[in-house]
N, C-alpha and C positions, 0 to 999 in steps of 0.2 A: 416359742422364741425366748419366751422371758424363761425356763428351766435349763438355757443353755444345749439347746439336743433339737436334732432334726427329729420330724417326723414323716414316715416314709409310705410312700401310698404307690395303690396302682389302679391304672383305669383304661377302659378300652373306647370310650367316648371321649375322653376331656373334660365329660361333667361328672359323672357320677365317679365318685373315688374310695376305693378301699383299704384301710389302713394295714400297713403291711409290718409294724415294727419290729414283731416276733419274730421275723423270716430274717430279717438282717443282723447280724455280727461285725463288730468293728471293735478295733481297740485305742481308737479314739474317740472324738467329741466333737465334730463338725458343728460350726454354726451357718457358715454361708458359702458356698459353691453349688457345684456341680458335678456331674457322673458325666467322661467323656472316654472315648474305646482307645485302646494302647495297645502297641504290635508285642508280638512277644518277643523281641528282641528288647524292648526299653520295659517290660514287665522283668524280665531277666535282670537287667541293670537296677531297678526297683527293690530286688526282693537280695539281692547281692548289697545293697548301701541300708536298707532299711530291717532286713524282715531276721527274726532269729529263730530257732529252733523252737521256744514256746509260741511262737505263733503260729508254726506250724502246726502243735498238737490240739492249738485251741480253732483252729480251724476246718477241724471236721464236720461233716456236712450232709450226713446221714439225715434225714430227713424225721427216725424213730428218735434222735435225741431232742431232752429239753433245754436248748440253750440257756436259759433263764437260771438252769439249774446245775450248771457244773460247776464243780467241787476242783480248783487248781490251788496246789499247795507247792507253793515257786520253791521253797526249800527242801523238801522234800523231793523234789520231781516227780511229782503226781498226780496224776486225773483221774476222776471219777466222771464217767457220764450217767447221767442218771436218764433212762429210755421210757419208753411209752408203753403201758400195757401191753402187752403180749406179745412184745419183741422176742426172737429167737436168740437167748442167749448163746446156744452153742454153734452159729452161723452168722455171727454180730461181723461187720467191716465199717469201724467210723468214719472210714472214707475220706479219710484225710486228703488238702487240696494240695497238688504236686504242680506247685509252681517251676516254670524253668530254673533250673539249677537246685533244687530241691530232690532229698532222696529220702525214702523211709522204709525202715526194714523192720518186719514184713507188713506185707501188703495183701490185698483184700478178708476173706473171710477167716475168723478166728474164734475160736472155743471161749470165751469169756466166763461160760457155765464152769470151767475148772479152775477160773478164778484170773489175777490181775495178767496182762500180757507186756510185756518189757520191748520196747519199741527203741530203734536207733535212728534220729532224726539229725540230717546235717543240711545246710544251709551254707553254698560254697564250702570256707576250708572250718565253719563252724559247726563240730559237732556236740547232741548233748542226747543223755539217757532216758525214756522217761516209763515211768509203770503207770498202766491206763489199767484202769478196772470200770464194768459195766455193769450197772442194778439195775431191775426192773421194779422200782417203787408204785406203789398207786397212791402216792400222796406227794405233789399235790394230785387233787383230779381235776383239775383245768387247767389248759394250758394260757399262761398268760394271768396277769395281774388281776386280782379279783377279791370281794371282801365281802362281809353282812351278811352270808350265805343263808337262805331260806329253803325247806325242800320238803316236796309232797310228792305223795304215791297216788295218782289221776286213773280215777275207774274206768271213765272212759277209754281212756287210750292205754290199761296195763303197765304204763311206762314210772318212769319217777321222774321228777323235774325239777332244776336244780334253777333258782333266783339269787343273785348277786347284784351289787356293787358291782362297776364297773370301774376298776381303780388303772392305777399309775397314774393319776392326774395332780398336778401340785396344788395343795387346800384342798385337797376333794371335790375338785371342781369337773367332776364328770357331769353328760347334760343326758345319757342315752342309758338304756334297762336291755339285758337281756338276758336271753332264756336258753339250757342246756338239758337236754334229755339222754334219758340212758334206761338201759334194761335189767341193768344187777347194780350202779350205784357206784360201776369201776369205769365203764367206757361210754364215755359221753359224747354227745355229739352237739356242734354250737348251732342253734338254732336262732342264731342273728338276732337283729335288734327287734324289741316288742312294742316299748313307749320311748319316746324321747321328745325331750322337754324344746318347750318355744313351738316344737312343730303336732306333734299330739294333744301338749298339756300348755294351753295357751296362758294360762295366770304364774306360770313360772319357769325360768329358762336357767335356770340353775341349780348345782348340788344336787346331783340325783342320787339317792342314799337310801342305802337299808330295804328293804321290797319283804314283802310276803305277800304271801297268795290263799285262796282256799277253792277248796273243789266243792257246789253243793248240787244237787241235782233237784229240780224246781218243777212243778209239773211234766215229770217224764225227761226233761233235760238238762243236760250240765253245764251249769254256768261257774264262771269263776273269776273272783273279785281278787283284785290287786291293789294292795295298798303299798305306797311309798313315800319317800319326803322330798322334798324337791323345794328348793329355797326356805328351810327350817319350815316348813307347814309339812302336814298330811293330807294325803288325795288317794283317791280310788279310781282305779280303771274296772272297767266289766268286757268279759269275752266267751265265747262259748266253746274256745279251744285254749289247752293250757299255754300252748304259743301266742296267742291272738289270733286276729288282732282284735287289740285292746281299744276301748271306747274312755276318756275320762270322763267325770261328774261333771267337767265344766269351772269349777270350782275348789278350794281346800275344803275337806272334810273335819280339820281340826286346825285350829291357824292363831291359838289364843294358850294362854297360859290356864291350866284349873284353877277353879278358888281356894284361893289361901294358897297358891305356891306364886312367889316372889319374884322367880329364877330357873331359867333353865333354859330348852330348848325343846317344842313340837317336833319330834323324830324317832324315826326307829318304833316303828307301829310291828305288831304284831297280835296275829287273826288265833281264834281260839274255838274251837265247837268244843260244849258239851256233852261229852258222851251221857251224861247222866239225866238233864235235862232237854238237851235238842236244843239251848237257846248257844247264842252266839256272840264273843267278847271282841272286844278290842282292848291293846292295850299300848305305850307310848310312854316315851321320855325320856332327856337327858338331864341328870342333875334331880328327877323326879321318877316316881315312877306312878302312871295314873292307870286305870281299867275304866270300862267303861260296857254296855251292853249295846248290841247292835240290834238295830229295828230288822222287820223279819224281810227288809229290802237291801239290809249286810249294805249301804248307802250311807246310814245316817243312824246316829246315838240316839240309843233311848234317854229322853229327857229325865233329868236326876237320878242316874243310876253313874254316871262319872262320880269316879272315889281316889282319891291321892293312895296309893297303896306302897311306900318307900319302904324296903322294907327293913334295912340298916343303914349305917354313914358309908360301906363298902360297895353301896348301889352307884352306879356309874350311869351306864344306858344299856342299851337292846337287851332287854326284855323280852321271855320268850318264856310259856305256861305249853304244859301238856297234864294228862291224865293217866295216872294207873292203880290199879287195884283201889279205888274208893281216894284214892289221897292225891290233889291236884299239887303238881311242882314247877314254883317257879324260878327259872335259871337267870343270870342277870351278869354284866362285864363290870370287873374293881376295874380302874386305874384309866389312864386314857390311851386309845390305840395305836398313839404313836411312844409308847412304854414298852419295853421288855417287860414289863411286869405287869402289862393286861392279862387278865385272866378270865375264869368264868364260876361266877357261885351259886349256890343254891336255897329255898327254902321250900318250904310247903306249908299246906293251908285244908282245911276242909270245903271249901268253897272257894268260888272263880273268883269272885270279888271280896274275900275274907281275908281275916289276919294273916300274914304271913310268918308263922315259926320258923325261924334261923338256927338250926343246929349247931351244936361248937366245929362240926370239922367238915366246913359245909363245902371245902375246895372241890372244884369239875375236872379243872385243867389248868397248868400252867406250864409255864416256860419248862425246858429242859435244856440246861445248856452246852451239858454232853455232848447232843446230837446235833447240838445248832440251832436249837428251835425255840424260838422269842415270839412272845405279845401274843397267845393263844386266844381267843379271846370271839366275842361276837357271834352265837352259836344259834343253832336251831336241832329241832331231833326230829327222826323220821322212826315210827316201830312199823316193819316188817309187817303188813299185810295177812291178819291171821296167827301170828307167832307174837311172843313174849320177847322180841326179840330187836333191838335200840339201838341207834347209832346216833351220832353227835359230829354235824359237821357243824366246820369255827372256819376263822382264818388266823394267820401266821404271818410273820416276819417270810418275806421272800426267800427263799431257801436258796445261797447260803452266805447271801452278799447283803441280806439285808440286817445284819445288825451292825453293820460298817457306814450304814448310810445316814447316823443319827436321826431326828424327826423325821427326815423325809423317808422313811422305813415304815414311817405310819402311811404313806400312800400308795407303798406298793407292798399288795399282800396277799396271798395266794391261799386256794380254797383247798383243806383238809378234812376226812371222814372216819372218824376213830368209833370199834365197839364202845358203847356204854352198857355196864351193867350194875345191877342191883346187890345188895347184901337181903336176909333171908328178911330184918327188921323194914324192906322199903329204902332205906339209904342210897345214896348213890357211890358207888365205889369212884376215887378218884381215878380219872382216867390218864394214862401215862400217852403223851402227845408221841405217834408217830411216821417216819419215813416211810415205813413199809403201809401202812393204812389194814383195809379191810378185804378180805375176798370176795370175787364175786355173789351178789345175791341172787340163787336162782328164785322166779317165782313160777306159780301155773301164768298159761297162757292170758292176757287179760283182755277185757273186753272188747269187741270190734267195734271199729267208729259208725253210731249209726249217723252222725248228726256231722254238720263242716257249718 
């Protein structure tokens, strides 16, 4: 109520309800009514006093487009729909809605693959031109509003699993965690809600933020701890499926500031193993950045091994360590992510909890503003199961309305997965943010579920 905007749901009880806002298109701003049926004779009179040729174009209804994500350029006369993974581009129909008195030429399926198609749209005696072009981007990879991306490759189940922020909510005031699976890293599927606060996580009902996970396998089975922040604390859940369900601690696992830091905020945790040693990190902070060693119940901090580890004035928050060739690197967001100019840096260190060296041209990612792509920022890395082989998903400015929307751009942000790759010295090439993303990852078959 208080953002001004309905919120649209559907249900088959009356009690249980699922939110439906993605499905709906309007090109107003409803705060109080109602939906009630009209014949088509006074739909006719409707669309003759109200509706014009761009509404027409923006109301196609192809079920393969991302609404969230068209590109209308009123001066121009132009649309871009931007489609779902493995749409047929040379059989594409955007299916425009042909309301009474409404005509559009041509109609159903069209070659897209040979590039834009010139559509004549009249609305009674109003006619107008417009060129539609169709992409098949794999970025974002999720559909709908989403931020803080974390993501693992689960032995158990072969799959990859993708952990977000649940955004569009204003102040970041989301309460619920969920989980998305996929097979190559392009086609994902939403695997609903996992934790959600006041009803899972009783000591907090708020700000649900930033999540990571880890996979360990513990006499014979796999369990998997999930850390997240929820009212500026950190909390852990435990499950023995990457989905859940999740169990919490009962409690924050970190709910205090470290010694000798003044300021900041408990958030944005991120899980760490050792490839060298087997022992297992935590790390956390806005305004700071601290590490810390996990007891071998991945539950609870080894006493006096927490260490302030900040590692320039260009440390922001989410923090996020991986390992390769002998040299641990940690990645980290400048600026704040309601900024075009959040980005993502780097350093490295010989050890988990050791100095961190800042290279002079330590940039990961940033804005491009060519393509339209603002606030990159908030990252985690997945390498390819076996292969030398990196990827860097962040999130972004909502593609392509969200740098129109000042601050409130920072709560709605969509989740992106770009190659990252090395130079011959270990460095990290900066990576250029974008549209088109990554190709599918094939892997071998992976393991069968012995265990539920």
């Amino acid at each position: 109520y208080t953002t001004g905007r309905y919120q649209f749901t559907k249900t088959k009880d009356l009690q249980t309800f699922t939110v439906v806002d993605e499905d709906v298109r309007m090109n107003f701003h409803p705060r109080h009514g109602t939906v009630m049926p009209i014949t088509t004779a006074e739909t006719g009179r409707l669309v003759e006093k109200w509706l014009s040729p761009a509404d027409v174009v923006l109301s196609a209804r192809n079920s393969r487009i991302r609404p969230n994500n068209t590109v209308f350029d009123t001066a121009k006369s132009m649309v871009r729909f931007l489609l779902k993974p493995g749409t047929d581009l040379e059989t594409f129909d955007p299916a425009f809605t042909l309301y009474p008195g409404v005509t559009v030429t041509p109609i159903g399926n069209r070659n897209f693959a040979q590039g834009p198609v010139n559509y004549r749209l009249r609305v009674g005696a109003n006619e107008q031109r417009f060129r539609v072009e169709a992409t098949v981007p794999h970025n974002p990879v999720l559909r709908g509003n989403y931020a803080d991306p974390d993501l693992i490759y689960a032995e158990k189940t072969g799959k990859f699993y993708l952990y977000p922020t649940s955004d569009g909510f204003t102040g970041w005031s989301g309460t619920y965690f969920k989980a998305f699976s996929s097979p190559d890293l392009v086609h994902w599927k939403d695997e609903g809600k996992i934790l959600e606060l006041g009803k899972d996580v009783r000591w907090a009902d708020r700000n649900a933020w930033a999540p990571c996970i880890i996979e360990r396998k513990i006499n014979g089975a796999y369990r998997y701890f999930y850390y997240f922040t929820a009212a500026q604390k950190i909390g852990v859940a435990v499950s023995n499926h990457p989905t859940g369900p999740f169990v919490d601690l009962g409690k924050p696992l970190i709910d205090g500031l470290p010694e000798g830091v003044k300021g900041g905020q408990q958030i944005d945790p991120d899980v760490f193993a050792d490839p060298a040693t087997g022992k297992h990190y935590l790390y956390w902070g806005n305004g700071y950045m601290a590490g810390a060693e996990l007891n071998d119940d991945m539950v609870s901090l080894k006493p006096g091994t927490t260490k302030v580890m900040t590692p320039d004035a260009s440390f922001r928050e989410g923090a996020h360590v991986f390992y390769r060739n002998g040299t641990y690197y940690f990645l980290w967001s400048e600026d704040d992510t309601r900024s075009e100019n959040y980005k993502v840096r780097y350093g490295t260190s010989d050890s988990p909890l050791g100095k961190i060296k800042v290279p002079q041209n330590n940039l990961v990612v940033a804005k491009d503003p060519s393509q339209g792509i603002y606030a990159t920022g908030h990252n985690s890395t997945i390498q390819v199961p076996g292969r030398d082989e990196w990827y860097l998903v962040y999130h972004r400015f909502q593609y392509p309305d969200g740098i129109k929307m000042g601050r409130a751009a920072g709560y709605n942000r969509e989740v992106c997965i770009d190659r990252m790759e090395f130079s011959p010295d270990g460095s990290i090439r900066p990576i250029l943010p974008s549209h088109k993303g990554i190709s599918p990852v094939l892997l071998k078959k992976g393991a069968k579920e012995k265990e539920q």
